[in-house]
C-alpha positions in Angstrom: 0.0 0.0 0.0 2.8 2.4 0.4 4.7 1.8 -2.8 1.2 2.5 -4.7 1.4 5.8 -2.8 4.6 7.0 -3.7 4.0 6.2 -7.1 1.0 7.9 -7.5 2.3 11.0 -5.6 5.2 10.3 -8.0 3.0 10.6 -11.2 1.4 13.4 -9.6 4.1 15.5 -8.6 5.9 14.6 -12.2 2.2 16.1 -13.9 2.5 19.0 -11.5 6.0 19.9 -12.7 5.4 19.9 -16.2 2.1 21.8 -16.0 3.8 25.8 -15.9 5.2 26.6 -18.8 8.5 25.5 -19.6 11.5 24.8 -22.5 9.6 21.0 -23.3 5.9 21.6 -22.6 6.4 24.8 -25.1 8.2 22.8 -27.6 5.9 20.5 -27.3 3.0 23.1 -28.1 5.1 24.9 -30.6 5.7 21.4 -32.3 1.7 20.7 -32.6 1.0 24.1 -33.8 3.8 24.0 -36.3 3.7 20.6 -37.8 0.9 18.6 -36.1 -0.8 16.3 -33.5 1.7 13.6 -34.4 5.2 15.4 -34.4 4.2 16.6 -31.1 3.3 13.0 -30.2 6.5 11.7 -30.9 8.4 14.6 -29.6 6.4 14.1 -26.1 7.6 10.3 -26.2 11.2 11.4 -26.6 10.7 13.2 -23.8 8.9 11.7 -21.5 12.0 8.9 -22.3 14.7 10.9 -21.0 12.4 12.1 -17.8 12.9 8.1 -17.2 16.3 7.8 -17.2 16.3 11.3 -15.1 14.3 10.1 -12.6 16.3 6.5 -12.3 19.2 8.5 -11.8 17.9 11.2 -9.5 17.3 8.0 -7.0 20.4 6.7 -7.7 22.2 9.9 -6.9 20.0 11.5 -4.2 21.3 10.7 -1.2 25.0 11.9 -2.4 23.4 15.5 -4.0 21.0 15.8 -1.1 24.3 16.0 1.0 26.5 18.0 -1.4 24.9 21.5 -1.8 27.6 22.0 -4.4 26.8 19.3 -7.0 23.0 21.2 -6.9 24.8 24.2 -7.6 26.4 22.9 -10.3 23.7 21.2 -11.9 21.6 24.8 -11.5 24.3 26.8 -13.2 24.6 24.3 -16.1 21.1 24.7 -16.7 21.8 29.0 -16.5 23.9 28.4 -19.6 21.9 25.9 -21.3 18.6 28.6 -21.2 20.9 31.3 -22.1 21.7 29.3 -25.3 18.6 27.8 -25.9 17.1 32.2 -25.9 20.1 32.8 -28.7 19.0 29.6 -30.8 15.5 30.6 -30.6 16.4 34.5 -31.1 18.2 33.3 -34.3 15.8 30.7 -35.5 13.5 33.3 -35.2 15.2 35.6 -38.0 15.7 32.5 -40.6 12.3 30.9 -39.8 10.7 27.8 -41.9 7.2 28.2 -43.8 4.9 26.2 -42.5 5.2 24.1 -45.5 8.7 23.2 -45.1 8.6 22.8 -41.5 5.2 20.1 -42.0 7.7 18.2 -44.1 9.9 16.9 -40.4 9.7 13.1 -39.8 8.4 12.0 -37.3 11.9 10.4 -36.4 13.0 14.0 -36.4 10.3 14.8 -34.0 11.6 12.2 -31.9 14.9 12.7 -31.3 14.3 16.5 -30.7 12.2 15.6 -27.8 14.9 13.5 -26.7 17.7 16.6 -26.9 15.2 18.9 -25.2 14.5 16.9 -22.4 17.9 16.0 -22.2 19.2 19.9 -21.9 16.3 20.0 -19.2 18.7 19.2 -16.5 15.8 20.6 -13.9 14.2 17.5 -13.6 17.1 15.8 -11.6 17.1 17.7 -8.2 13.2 17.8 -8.2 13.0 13.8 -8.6 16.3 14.2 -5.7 14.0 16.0 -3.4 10.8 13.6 -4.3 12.8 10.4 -3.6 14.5 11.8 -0.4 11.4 12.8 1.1 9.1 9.9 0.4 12.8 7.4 1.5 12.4 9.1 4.8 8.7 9.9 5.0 7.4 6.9 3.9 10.1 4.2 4.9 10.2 3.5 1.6 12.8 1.4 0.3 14.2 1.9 -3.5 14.7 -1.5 -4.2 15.4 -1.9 -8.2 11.8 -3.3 -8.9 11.2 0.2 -6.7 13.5 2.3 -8.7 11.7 1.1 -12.2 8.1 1.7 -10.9 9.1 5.2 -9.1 10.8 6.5 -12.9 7.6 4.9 -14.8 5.6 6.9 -12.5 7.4 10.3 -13.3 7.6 9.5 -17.0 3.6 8.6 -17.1 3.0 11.7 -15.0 5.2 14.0 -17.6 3.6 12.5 -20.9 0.0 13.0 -19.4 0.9 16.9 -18.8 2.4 17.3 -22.5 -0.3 15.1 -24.2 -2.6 17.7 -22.6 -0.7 20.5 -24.0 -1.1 18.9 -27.7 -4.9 18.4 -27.2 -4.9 21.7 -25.6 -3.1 23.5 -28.0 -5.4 21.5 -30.9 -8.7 22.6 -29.5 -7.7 26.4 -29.6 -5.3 26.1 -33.2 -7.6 28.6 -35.0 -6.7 31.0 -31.7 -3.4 30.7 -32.0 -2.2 32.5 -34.8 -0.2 34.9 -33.1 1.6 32.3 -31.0 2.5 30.2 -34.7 4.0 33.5 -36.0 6.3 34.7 -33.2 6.5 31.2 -31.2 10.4 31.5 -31.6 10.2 35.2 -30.3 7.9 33.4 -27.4 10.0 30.6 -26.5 13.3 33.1 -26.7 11.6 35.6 -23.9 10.9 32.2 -21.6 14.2 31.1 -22.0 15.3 34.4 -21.0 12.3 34.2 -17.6 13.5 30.7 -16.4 17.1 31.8 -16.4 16.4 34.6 -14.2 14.6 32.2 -11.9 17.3 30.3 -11.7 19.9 33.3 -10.8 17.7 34.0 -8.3 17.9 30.1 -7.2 21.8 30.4 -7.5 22.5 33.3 -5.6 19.5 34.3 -3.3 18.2 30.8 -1.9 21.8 29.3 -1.8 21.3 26.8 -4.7 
C-alpha cells in the first residue's frame, strides 16, 4: 500500500511539474501548432523517455546530491547556460524561420529525437525527482529496491507525458486562436528562455542553490 502511494504522488508531482510553462511543454505546443498532432506525439515520447532515465538516476544519486549542496549548484548553473543558449538559438531561428510548409515536411523520427535533446538539456528535472525520492525514503520508509526504482521513474515519466499530451490536445482545440503564438512562437520561447534563467539566478544566488 505504500509503494502504490509514492508512485501515485510520484506521477502526480511529475504532472504538477510539467504543468507551468517551460522549454519542453512549449516545444511540445510549438511542435503541434507548427507541424501537427503527431510530431508533437512523438516529440512528447522522446521526452517523456529521457524524464525516465532522469528520474532512475535522481534515486540513484540522491542521497550523495542531497548531501552536497555544491553538486545542486552545479547542476543549476549548467542549466543557466543551457537557457541562455537555448534564448540565442531561438532568437536566431526566429530571424531565418521555416514556412509552415517546409517545416510540415519533419519526420516523425526528427520529431523524436528532438524531444529527446530537449529533455535531455532540461537538466531541472534531476534535483526535483532528488527532493521527491529523499522525502518519500524518509517519509514513507520506503525502500528503492530496483523493482522500486523502475516503478518510481515509470511513475514520473507517465506523469510528464499526461501533462504534454494535454498541451497537444490543448493546443489542438484552440489552433484557429493561436495564430499569433505560430507566427512569433520562436520570439515566445526566446523571452521564456530568458524568464526561467532569471529564476534560476535567483535560485543560484539568493536561496543558496
Amino acid at each position: 500500500m505504500v509503494e502504490l502511494q509514492v508512485y501515485i504522488l510520484t506521477y502526480l508531482a511529475a504532472f504538477a511539474g510539467v504543468v507551468p510553462p517551460g522549454l519542453i511543454n512549449m516545444s511540445v505546443a510549438k511542435a503541434c501548432l507548427n507541424r501537427g498532432k503527431k510530431a508533437a506525439l512523438m516529440m512528447a515520447i522522446g521526452a517523456s523517455i529521457v524524464v525516465l532515465l532522469q528520474a532512475t538516476v535522481s534515486v540513484l544519486l540522491s542521497s550523495y546530491i542531497f548531501d552536497h549542496p555544491f553538486v545542486k549548484g552545479m547542476l543549476l548553473r549548467t542549466g543557466l547556460v543551457i537557457l541562455i543558449l537555448m534564448m540565442l538559438y531561438f532568437l536566431l531561428t526566429a530571424q531565418h524561420s521555416k514556412s509552415k510548409d517546409e517545416i510540415s515536411k519533419s519526420k516523425s523520427s526528427r520529431s523524436f529525437l528532438n524531444g529527446l535533446l530537449i529533455a535531455v538539456l532540461n537538466v531541472f528535472p534531476i534535483p526535483y525527482f532528488v527532493v521527491l525520492s529523499t522525502v518519500f525514503g524518509s517519509e514513507f520508509d520506503f525502500e528503492f529496491t530496483t523493482l522500486n526504482i523502475i516503478l518510481f521513474a515509470l511513475s514520473a515519466a507517465l506523469g510528464t507525458f499526461t501533462t504534454l499530451y494535454a498541451y497537444i490536445v490543448f493546443f489542438i482545440k484552440i489552433e484557429d486562436k493561436t495564430t499569433r503564438f505560430k507566427k512569433y512562437s520562436n520570439y515566445f520561447m526566446a523571452a521564456l528562455m530568458l524568464i526561467l534563467a532569471c529564476v534560476t539566478v535567483w535560485r543560484i544566488y539568493y536561496k543558496g542553490g
